[in-house]
C-alpha positions in Angstrom: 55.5 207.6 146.5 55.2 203.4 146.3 55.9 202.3 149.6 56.4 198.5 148.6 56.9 198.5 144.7 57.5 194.6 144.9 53.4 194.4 145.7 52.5 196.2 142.4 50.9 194.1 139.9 49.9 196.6 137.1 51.6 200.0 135.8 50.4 201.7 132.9 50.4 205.3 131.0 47.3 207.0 130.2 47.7 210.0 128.6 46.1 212.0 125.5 49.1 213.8 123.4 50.2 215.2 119.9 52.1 214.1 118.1 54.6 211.5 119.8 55.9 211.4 123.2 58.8 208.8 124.9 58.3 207.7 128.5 60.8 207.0 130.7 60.2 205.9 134.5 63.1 206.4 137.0 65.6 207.2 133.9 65.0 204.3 131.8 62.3 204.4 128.5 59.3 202.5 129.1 57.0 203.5 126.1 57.1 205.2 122.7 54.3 206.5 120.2 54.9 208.0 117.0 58.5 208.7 117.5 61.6 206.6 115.1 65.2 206.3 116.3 66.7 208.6 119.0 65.2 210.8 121.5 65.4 214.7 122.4 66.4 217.1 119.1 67.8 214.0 117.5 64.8 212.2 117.2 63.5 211.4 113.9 60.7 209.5 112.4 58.0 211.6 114.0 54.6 211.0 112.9 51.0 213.3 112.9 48.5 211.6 115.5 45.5 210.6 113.2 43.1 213.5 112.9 40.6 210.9 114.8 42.8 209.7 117.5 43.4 213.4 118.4 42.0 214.5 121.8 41.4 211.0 123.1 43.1 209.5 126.0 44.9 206.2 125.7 45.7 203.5 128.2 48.9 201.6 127.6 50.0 198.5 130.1 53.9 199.0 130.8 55.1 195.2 130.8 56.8 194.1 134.5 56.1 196.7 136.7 59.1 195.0 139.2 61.0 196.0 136.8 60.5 200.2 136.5 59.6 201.1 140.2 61.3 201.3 143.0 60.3 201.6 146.6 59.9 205.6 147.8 59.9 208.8 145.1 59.7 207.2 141.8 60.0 209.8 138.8 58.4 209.7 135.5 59.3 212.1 132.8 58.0 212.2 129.1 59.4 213.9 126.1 56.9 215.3 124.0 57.6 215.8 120.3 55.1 218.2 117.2 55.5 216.1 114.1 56.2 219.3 112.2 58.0 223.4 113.9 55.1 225.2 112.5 52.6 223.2 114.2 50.7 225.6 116.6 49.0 222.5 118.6 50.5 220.3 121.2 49.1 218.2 123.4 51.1 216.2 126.8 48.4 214.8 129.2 49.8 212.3 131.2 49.3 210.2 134.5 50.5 206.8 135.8 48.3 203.9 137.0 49.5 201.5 139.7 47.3 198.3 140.5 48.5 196.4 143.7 
């Protein structure tokens, strides 16, 4: 829960995942790795994390924070996507970073 979202000055998305995820904070998308066009079964373009990015976790910065948070509950939901049905491994690690 933020409590005065206009007095946060960083957000960003650390999270280790395989293959692609899209981020969306409070309904709207706020990041996207390894995913093309579309979201959810239509979403095409998905790519294979590199064999030596896999099992690391990455920070990304989410630009204007003012812009994706809002005072009180503030939800943050994340589609995860397997670059290929047989793949046996997948990987969704996420959490949020706020800097006031």
């Amino acid at each position: 829960e933020v409590e005065q979202a206009d007095q946060i000055s960083d957000i960003g998305l650390m999270i280790n995942y395989d293959d692609a995820f899209i981020a969306y904070l409070n309904g709207k998308e706020v990041l996207r790795k390894g995913v093309g066009k579309d979201h959810g079964p239509k979403a095409t373009d998905i790519k294979s994390r590199k064999p030596e990015e896999r099992g690391k976790v990455r920070y990304y910065p989410l630009k204007d924070p003012e812009k994706h948070l809002k005072n009180g509950v503030n939800v943050l939901a994340i589609e995860g996507h397997n670059a290929r049905l047989e793949s046996s491994a997948f990987v969704l690690d996420p959490f949020l970073i706020l800097e006031d």
